[in-house]
C-alpha positions as a Python dict, from the first residue, in 0.01 Angstrom:
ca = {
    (1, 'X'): (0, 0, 0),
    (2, 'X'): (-319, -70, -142),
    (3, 'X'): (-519, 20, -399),
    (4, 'X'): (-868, 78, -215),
    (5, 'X'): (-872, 472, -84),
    (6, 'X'): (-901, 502, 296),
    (7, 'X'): (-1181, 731, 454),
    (8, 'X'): (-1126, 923, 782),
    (9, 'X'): (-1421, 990, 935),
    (10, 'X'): (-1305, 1108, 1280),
    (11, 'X'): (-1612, 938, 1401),
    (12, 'X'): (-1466, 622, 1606),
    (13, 'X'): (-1346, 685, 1929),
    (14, 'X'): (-1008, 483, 1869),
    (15, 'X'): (-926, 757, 1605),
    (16, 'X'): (-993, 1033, 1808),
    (17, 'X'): (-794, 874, 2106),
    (18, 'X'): (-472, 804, 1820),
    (19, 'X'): (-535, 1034, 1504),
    (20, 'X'): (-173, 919, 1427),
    (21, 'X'): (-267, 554, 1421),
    (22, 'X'): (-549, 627, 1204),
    (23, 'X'): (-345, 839, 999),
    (24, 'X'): (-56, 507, 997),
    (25, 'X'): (-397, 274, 875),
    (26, 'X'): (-473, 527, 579),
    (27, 'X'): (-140, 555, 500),
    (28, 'X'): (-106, 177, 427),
    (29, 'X'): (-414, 174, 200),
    (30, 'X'): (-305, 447, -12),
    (31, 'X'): (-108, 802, -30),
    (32, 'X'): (-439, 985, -10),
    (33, 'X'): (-763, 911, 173),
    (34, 'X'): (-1097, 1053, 127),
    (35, 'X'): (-1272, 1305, 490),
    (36, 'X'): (-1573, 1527, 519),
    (37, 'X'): (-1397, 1816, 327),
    (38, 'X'): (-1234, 1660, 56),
    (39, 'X'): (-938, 1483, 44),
    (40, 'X'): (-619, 1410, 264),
    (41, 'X'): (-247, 1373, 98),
    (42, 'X'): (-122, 1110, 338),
    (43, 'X'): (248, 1123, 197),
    (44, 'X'): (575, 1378, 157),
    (45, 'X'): (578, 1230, -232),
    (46, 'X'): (201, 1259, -295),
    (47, 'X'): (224, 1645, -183),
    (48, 'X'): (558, 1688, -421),
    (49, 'X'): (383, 1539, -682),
    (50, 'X'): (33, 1771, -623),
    (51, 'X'): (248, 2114, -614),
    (52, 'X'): (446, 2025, -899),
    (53, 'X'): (130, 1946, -1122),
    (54, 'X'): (32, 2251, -1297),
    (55, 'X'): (-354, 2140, -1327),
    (56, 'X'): (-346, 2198, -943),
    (57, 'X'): (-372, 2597, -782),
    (58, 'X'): (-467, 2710, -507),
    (59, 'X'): (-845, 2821, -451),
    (60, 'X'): (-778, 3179, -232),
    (61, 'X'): (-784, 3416, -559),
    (62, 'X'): (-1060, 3219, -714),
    (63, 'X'): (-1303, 3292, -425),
    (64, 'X'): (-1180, 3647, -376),
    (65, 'X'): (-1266, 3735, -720),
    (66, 'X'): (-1584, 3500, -705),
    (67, 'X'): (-1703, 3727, -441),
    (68, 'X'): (-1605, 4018, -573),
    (69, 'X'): (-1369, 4177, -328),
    (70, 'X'): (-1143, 4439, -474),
    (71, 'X'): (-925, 4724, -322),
    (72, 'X'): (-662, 4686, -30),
    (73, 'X'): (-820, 4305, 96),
    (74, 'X'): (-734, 4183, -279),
    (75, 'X'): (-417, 4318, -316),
    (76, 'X'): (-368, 4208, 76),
    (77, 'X'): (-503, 3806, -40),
    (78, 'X'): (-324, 3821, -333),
    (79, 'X'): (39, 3840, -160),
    (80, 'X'): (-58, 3548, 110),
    (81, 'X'): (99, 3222, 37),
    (82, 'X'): (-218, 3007, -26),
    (83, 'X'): (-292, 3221, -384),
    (84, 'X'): (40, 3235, -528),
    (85, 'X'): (226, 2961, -703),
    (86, 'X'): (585, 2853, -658),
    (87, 'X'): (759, 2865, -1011),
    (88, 'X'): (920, 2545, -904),
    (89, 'X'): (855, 2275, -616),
    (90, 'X'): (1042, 2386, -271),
    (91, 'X'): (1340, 2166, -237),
    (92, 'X'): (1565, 2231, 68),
    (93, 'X'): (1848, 2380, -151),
    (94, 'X'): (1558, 2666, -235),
    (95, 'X'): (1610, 2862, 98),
    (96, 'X'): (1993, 2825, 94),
    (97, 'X'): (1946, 2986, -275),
    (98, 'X'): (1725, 3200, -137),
    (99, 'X'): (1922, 3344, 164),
    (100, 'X'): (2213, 3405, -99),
    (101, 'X'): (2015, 3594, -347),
    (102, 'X'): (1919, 3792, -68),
    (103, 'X'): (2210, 3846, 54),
    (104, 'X'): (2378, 4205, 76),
    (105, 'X'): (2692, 4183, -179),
    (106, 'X'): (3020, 4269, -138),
    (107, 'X'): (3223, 4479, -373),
}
């Protein structure tokens, strides 16, 4: 891996004929690469390491509110998964613990 930041541009033909190759060349230049709507995480560790930073959120609520909308489409937005926040990266152990808590008990 390199230090420069790859661009996708989705412009050349050979990337549109193999995204994945294209996706394989970004991947060796760096974990992220720069594209016409931001930014690309190229790597399992880059997006662990974005959802456990706490300087990151997710932008739904912000442009709800932004725009103003209230009433039963705010409190619908605000329980999708794109505007809440995980206390805690997902690990695969989280569903298992999840399942269990869920779980109807026995007595």
């Amino acid at each position: 891996m390199t230090a420069t930041v790859a661009t996708l541009t989705w412009t050349e033909q050979a990337d549109l004929d193999d995204p994945h190759e294209a996706l394989r060349r970004a991947r060796a230049q760096h974990w992220w690469a720069s594209n016409a709507f931001g930014v690309t995480v190229l790597s399992h560790d880059g997006v662990r390491a974005l959802l456990a930073d706490p300087r990151l959120e997710g932008t739904g609520m912000m442009f709800l509110q932004r725009f103003g909308i209230t009433g039963p489409i705010f409190e619908f937005g605000s329980n999708m998964l794109w505007s809440t926040r995980p206390p805690r990266p997902w690990t695969p152990n989280s569903e298992r613990r999840a399942d269990r808590a869920s779980a109807p008990r026995r007595r």
